[in-house]
N, C-alpha and C positions, 0 to 999 in steps of 0.2 A: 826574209826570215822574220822581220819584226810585224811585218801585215800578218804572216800565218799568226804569230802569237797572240796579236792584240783579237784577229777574229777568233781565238781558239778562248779567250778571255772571256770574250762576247758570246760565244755560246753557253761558256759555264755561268755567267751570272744567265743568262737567258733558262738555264735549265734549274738555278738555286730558284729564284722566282716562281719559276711556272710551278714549281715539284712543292716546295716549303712555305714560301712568301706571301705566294698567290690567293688570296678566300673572297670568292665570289659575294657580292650583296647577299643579306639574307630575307629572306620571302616573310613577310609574318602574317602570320594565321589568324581566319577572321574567326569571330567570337558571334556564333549568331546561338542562342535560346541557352546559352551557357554550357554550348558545346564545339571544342575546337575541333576543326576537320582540316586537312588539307591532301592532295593526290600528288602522290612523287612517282612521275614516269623513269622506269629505268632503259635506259638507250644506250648506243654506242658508248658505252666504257663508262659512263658519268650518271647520278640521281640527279633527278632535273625535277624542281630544286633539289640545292645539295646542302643547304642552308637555311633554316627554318627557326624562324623568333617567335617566341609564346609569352605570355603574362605567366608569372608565378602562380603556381595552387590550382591551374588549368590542367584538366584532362586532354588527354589529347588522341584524335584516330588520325593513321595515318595512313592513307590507300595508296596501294604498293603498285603500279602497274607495271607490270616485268614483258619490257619488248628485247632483250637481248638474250639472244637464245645462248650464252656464256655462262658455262657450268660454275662460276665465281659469283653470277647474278641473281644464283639460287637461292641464297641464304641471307637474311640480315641478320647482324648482330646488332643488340644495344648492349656492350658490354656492363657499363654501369648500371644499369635497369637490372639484368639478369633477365636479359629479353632477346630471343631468338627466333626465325620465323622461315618457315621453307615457302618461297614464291612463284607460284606457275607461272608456266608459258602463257604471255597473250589474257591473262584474266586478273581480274581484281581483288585484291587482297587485303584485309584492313589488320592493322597490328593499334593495338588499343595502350597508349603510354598512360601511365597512375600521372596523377599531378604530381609537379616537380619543384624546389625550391629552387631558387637560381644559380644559376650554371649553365657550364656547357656541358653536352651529354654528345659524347659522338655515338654514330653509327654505320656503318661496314662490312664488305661481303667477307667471309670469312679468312679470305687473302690480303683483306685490306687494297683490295685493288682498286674498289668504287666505297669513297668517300662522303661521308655526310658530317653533319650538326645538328642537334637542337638547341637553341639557343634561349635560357629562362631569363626574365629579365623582370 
């Protein structure tokens, strides 16, 4: 009885972690002609990156490549922007972010089921 509990333990911190805890490194964007660009592949369940560091008062594109054909993978949200975007199948997309003062800005498929960041610094 006390093995089942301790692994029953061990999976809930294993599940507070992965779900809460967990944030991936984040990618930072290169700055070439005084234009920030970088391409977020959307895949099995996750934006890859899902975490994206910029300098302050930088524009920024951000090309959307949408391989999950998951009716949840269709839409991004940036809610704090006031930025929304419907993303095809299989093709490329760019959503164009205003410069930002720093902060974290998330962004998310409308179910919040695939997660992001930008990250102003």
């Amino acid at each position: 009885m006390l093995i089942i509990n301790l692994i029953g333990l061990g999976l809930i911190a294993l599940i507070v972690w992965w779900f809460w805890l967990y944030k991936p490194q984040s990618t930072q964007v290169s700055d070439e002609h005084n234009i920030s660009e970088i391409t977020v592949v959307i895949e099995d369940g996750i934006y890859q990156p899902a975490n994206i560091s910029l300098l302050e008062n930088k524009t920024l594109n951000i090309k959307f490549i949408r391989k999950d054909e998951s009716p949840c993978a269709a839409t991004v949200l940036f809610p704090d922007l006031e930025i929304s975007a419907d993303l095809p199948l299989n093709k490329e997309f760019s959503v164009q972010l205003p410069a930002m003062k720093k902060g974290e800005y998330a962004f998310h498929c409308q179910m919040k089921m695939y997660n992001g960041s930008v990250v102003v610094k």
